[in-house]
C-alpha positions in Angstrom: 0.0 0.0 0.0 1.5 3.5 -1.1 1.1 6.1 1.5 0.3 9.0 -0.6 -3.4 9.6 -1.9 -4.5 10.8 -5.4 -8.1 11.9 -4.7 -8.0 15.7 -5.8 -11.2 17.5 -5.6 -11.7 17.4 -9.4 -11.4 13.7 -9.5 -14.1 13.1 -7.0 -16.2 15.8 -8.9 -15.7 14.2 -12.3 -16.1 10.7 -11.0 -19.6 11.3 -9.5 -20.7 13.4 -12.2 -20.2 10.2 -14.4 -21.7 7.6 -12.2 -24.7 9.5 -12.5 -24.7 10.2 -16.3 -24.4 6.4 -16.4 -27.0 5.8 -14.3 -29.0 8.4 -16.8 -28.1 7.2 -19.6 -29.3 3.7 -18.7 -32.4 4.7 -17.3 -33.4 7.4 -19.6 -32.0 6.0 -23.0 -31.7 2.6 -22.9 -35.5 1.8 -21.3 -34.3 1.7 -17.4 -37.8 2.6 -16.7 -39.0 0.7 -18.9 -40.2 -3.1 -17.7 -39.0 -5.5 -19.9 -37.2 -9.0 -19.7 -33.1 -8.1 -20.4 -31.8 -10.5 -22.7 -28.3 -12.2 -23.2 -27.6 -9.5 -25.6 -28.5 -6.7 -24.0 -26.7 -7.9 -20.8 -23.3 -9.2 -22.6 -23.2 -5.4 -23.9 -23.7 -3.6 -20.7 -21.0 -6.6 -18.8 -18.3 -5.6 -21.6 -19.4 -2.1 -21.4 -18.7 -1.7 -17.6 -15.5 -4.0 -18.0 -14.1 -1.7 -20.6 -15.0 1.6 -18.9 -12.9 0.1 -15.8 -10.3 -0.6 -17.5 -10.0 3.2 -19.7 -10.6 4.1 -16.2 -7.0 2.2 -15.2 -5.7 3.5 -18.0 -6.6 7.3 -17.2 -5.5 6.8 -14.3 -2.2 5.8 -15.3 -1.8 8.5 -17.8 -2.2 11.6 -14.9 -0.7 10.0 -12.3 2.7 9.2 -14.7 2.6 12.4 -15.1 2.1 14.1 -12.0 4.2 11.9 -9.6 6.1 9.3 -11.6 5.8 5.9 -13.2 6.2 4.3 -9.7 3.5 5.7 -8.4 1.2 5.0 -11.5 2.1 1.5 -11.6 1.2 0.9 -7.8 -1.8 3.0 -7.9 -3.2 1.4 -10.9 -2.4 -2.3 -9.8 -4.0 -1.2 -6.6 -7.5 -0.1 -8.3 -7.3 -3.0 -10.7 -6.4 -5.6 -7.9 -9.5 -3.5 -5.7 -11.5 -3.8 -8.9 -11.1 -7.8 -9.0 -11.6 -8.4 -4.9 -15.0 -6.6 -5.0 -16.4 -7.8 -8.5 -15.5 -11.2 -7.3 -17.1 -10.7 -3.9 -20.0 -9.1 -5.3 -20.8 -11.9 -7.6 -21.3 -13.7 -4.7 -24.5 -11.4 -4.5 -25.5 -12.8 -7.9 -26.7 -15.9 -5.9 -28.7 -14.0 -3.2 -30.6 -12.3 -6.2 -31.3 -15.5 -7.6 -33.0 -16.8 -4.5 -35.0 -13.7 -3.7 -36.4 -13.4 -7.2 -37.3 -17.5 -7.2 -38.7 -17.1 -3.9 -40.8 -14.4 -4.8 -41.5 -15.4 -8.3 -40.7 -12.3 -9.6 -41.1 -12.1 -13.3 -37.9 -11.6 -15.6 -39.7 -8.1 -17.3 -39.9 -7.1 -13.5 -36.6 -7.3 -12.2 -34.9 -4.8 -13.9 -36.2 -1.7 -11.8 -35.4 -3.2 -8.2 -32.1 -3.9 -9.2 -31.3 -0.4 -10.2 -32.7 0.6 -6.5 -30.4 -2.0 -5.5 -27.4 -0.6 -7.3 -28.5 3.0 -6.3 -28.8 2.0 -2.6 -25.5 -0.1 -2.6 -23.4 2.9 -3.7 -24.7 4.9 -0.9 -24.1 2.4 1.4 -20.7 1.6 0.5 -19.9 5.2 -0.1 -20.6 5.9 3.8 -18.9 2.7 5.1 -15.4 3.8 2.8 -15.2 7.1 4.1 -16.3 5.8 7.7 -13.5 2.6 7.6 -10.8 4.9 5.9 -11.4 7.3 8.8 -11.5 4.8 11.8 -8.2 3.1 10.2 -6.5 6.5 9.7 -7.2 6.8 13.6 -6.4 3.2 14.5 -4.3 1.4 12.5 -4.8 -1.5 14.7 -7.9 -2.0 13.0 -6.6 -3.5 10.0 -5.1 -6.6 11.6 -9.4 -6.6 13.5 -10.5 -7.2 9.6 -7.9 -9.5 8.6 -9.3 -11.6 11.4 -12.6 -10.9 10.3 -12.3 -11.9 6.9 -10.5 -15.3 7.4 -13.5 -16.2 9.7 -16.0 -14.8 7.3 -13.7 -17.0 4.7 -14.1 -20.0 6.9 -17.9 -19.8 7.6 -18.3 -19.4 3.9 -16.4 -22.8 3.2 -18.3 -24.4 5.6 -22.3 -23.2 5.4 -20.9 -22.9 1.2 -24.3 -25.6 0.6 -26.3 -24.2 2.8 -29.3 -21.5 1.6 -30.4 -19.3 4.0 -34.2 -19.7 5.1 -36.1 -16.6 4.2 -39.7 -17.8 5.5 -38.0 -17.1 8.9 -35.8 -14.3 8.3 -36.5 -11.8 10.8 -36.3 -8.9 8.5 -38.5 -10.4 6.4 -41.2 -11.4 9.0 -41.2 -7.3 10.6 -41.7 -6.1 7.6 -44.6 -8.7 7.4 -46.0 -7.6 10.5 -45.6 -4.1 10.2 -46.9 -3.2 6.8 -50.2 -3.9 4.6 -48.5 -6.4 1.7 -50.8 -6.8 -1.3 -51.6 -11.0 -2.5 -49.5 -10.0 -6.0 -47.4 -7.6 -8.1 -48.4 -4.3 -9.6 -46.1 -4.4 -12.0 -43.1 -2.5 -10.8 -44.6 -0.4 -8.3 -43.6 -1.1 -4.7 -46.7 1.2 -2.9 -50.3 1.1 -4.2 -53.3 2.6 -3.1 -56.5 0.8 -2.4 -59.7 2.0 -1.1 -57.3 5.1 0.1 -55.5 2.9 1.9 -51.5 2.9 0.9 -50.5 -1.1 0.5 -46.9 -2.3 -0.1 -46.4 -5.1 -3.0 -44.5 -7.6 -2.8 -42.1 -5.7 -4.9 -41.2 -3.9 -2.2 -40.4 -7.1 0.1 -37.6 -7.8 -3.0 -36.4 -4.5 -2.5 -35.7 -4.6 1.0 -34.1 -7.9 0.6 -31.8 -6.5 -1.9 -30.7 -3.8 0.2 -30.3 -6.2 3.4 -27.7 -8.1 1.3 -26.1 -5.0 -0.4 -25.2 -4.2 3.5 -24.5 -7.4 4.5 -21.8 -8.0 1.6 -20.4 -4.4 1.9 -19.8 -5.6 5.5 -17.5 -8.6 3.8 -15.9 -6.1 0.7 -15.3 -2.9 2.3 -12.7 -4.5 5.2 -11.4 -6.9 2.4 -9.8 -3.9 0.1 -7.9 -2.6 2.5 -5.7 -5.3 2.3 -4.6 -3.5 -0.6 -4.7 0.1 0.0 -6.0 2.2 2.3 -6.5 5.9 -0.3 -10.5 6.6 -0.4 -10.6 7.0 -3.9 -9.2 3.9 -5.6 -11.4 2.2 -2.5 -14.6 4.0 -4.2 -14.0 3.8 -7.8 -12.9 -0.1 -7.4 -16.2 -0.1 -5.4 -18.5 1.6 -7.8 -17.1 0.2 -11.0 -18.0 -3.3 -9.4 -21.2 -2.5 -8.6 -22.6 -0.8 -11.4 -21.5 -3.6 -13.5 -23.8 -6.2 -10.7 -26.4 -5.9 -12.3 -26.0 -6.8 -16.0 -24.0 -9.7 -14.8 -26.9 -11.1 -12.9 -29.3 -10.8 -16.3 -25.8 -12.6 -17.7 -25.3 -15.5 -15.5 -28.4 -16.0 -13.4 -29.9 -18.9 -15.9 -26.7 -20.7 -15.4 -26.1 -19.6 -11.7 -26.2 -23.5 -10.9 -22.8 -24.1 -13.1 -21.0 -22.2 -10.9 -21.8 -23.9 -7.5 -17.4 -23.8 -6.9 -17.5 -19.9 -7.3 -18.6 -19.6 -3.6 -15.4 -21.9 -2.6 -13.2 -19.7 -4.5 -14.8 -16.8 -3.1 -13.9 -17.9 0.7 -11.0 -18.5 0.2 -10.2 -15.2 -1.3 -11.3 -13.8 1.9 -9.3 -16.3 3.9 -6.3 -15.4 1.5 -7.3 -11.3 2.2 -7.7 -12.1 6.0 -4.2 -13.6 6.1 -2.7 -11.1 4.0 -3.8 -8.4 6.4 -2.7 -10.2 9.5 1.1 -10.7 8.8 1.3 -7.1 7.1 4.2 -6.1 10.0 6.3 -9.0 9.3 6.0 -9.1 5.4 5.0 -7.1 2.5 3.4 -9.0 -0.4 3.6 -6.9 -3.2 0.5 -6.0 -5.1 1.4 -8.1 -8.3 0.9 -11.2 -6.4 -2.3 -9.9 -4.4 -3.9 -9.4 -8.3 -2.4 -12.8 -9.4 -3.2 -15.0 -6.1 -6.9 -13.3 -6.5 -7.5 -14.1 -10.3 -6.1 -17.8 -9.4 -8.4 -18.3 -7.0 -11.8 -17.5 -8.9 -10.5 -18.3 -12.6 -9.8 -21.8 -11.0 -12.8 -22.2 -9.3 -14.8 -20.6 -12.7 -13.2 -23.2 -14.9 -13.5 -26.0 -12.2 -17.5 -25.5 -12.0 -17.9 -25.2 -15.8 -16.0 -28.6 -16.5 -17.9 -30.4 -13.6 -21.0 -29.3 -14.9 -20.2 -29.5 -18.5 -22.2 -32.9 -19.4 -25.4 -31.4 -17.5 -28.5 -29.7 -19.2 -30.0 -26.9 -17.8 -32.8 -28.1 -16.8 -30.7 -30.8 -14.9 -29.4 -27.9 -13.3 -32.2 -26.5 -12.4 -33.6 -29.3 -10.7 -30.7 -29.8 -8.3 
């Protein structure tokens, strides 16, 4: 991790202003608003999109900071972001799978899911945007902290390994049920709408249970993701753009991969042990410095393997095969 940060006023500025004009642009010009099933198509171009606008990000990045404070410092700065960029796309495609159970559960129609996932992208980046600044200010003030979320993570790491099979019960989760009991839920969906209004009395849809749910898990994994990046560098602004460039890319990748979600069943494995591989990285960082190269290589290993591993184990199997287990 390089002591100096690169976030000048400007940068943050221009950053944010084109989050949002993404964000406009996909829900003003592209039919964001608009319900309708994403197809493979659609989704492939927005996953390439946001993988291509991260890297001309990296690239940018390289370019000023070259030329403000020297190659070294571009070359460690952008293998930082690019390394961050990795950790949290991996981690968030662990999301992929929660979104896959809430929809099924819910039954939510493909032309329907669209909308709360933009919510959910919306609310992540707020989220994660107050949890940066908050971690970057509580490590600043006690480094101490660091070697607290390297313990953290391998335990998170572990429990993943473990519970890896396991799906979480949502008849009795306990957000779930208060919401339940403290709000008028309509039998079915109104389309897209979370709040309708019958007899001029304001019910919520079941839309709006999927939305809470998404949220929920957008904390819960920031939780995970936040502490894991600061394994590899501690300046706000690679933490955020890493961050945001992950997350706006979440979504497309679930329209990609969420009929085939079962033929990565190893991904979770490879996603624990990333964590336990963070976690340990974090924990011996006074007695030895692994550089950054070998953070970004050990972390593409690790989920390439585990990628390539769950497609040739499930290669002979039909979808609906894969379905069914």
């Amino acid at each position: 991790m390089h002591p100096i940060n690169i976030g000048e006023p400007w940068m943050w500025v221009a950053f944010i202003v084109f989050v949002l004009a993404m964000l406009a642009i996909d829900l003003f010009v592209f039919g964001g608003r608009k319900a309708h099933r994403v197809s493979v198509r659609e989704a492939s171009s927005w996953v390439i999109a946001w993988c291509m606008l991260a890297m001309a990000f990296a690239g940018l990045l390289w370019w000023y900071l070259n030329g403000e404070f020297g190659p070294e410092i571009a070359r460690v700065k952008t293998l930082e972001f690019l390394t961050g960029y990795l950790i949290e796309q991996s981690l968030s495609i662990d999301n992929m799978f929660v979104f896959v159970m809430i929809f099924s559960y819910f039954a939510v129609p493909p032309e329907l899911q669209r909308r709360v996932l933009l919510y959910g992208v919306l609310g992540a980046i707020v989220m994660r945007a107050a949890m940066i600044f908050a971690g970057v200010w509580l490590v600043s003030q006690f480094t101490w902290l660091l070697y607290v979320f390297g313990v953290f993570l391998i335990i998170t790491g572990i429990k993943m390994l473990v519970f890896a099979e396991q799906q979480p019960d949502l008849d009795n989760n306990p957000l779930l049920r208060w919401v339940r009991g403290h709000l008028r839920i309509t039998n079915g969906f109104h389309g897209e709408r979370f709040f309708v209004l019958q007899n001029g009395v304001r019910w919520a849809t079941p839309m709006f249970l999927v939305l809470v749910l998404i949220e929920a898990s957008d904390l819960m994994f920031a939780v995970d993701s936040i502490p894991a990046i600061f394994a590899v560098t501690t300046d706000p602004f690679i933490i955020f753009t890493s961050n945001i460039f992950a997350i706006m890319g979440l979504r497309a990748l679930y329209f990609l991969l969420a009929d085939m979600a079962d033929r990565f069943h190893l991904l979770k494995y490879g996603l624990a042990l990333v964590l336990v591989f963070i976690g340990g990285k974090m924990t011996v960082m006074p007695w030895f410095h692994m550089p950054v190269e070998w953070s970004l290589a050990i972390v593409g290993g690790l989920i390439l393997a585990s990628v390539v591993l769950s497609l040739m184990l499930t290669k002979d199997k039909s979808p609906e095969e894969s379905q069914a287990k």
